[in-house]
Structure formats: C-alpha cells, structure tokens
C-alpha positions as CSV (number, residue, x, y, z in Angstrom):
1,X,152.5,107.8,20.7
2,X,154.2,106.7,23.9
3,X,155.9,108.7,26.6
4,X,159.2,107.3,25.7
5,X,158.7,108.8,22.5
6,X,157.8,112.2,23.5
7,X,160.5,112.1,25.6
8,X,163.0,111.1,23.4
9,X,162.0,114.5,21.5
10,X,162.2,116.2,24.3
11,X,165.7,115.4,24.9
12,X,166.5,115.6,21.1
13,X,165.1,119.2,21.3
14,X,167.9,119.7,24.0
15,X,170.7,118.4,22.2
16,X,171.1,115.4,24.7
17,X,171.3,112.6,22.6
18,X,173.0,110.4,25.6
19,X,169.7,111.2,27.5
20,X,167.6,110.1,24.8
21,X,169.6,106.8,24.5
22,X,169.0,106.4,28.3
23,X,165.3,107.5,28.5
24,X,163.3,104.3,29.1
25,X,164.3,104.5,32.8
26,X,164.3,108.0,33.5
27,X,162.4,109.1,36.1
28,X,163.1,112.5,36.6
29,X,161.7,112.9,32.4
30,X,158.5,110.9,33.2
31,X,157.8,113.6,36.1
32,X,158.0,116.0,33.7
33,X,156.4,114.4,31.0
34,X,153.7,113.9,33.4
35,X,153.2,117.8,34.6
36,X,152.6,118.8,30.9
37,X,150.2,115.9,29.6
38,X,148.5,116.7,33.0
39,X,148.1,121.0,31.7
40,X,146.7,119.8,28.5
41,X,144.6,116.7,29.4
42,X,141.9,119.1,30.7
43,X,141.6,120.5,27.1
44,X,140.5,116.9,25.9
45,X,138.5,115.1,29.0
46,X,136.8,115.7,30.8
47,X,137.6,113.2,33.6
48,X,140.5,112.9,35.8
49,X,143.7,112.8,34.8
50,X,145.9,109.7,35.4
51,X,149.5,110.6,34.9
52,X,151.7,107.9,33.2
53,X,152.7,105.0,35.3
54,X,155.1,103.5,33.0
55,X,156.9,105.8,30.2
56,X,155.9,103.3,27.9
57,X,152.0,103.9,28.1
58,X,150.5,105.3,25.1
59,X,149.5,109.3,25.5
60,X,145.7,109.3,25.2
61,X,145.6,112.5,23.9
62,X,145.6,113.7,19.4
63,X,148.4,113.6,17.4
64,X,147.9,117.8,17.7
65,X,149.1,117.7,21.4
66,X,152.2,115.8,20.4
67,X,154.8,118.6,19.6
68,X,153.5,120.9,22.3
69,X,154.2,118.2,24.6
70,X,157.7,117.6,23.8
71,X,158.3,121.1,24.1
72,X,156.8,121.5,27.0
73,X,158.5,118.6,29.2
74,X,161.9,120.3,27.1
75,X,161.2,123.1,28.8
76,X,160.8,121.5,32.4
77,X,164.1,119.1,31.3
C-alpha cells in the first residue's frame, strides 16, 4: 500500500473528499502520514526509520498497520 493511499483514507475518514481528490501533492498530509508510520515503524524494524520521500512510496510496513495508520494521520489531519 502507498502513502497516497493511506492518505486518501485518511481524508475519507474526515469527510474531505476534495482533499482526497487533491492528495498526490499534499504536503502538509505526507508530514503527517510520516509522524505516524514513524510511531509504529519501531514495532516492525529494527533499523532506522526513513520517512516517505515521495507520497507515492510503498509503506514497508503489514497490511495490520494499515487502518491504524489512516487513523492516525486522520487524527493529526
């Protein structure tokens, strides 16, 4: 799963849907997206984290971390 696609969730979880048309360039959503995916990437790795460049990298985290993500940038959104 990508960032765009978590974020588009996100947004979708806030009732934005013009956000989520908008959220390929949205910086202010991959900052967020990043703080999360940052909290949970410790419970997976155990090397650094890299936050995502581009919100079109793929999440390198399971499929389990996926809706806790979206809620959780939602929440910083």
């Amino acid at each position: 799963m990508t960032g765009l696609m978590i974020l588009k969730q996100a947004y979708s979880l806030l009732g934005a849907a013009d956000k989520a048309a908008k959220a390929s360039g949205d910086e202010e959503g991959l900052l967020a997206l990043n703080q999360i995916y940052g909290e949970m990437w410790h419970r997976e790795h155990m090397v650094p984290f890299a936050p995502l460049e581009n919100i079109r990298e793929t999440i390198a985290l399971p499929c389990r971390f996926m809706p806790a993500l979206a809620y959780g940038t939602a929440m910083l959104l």
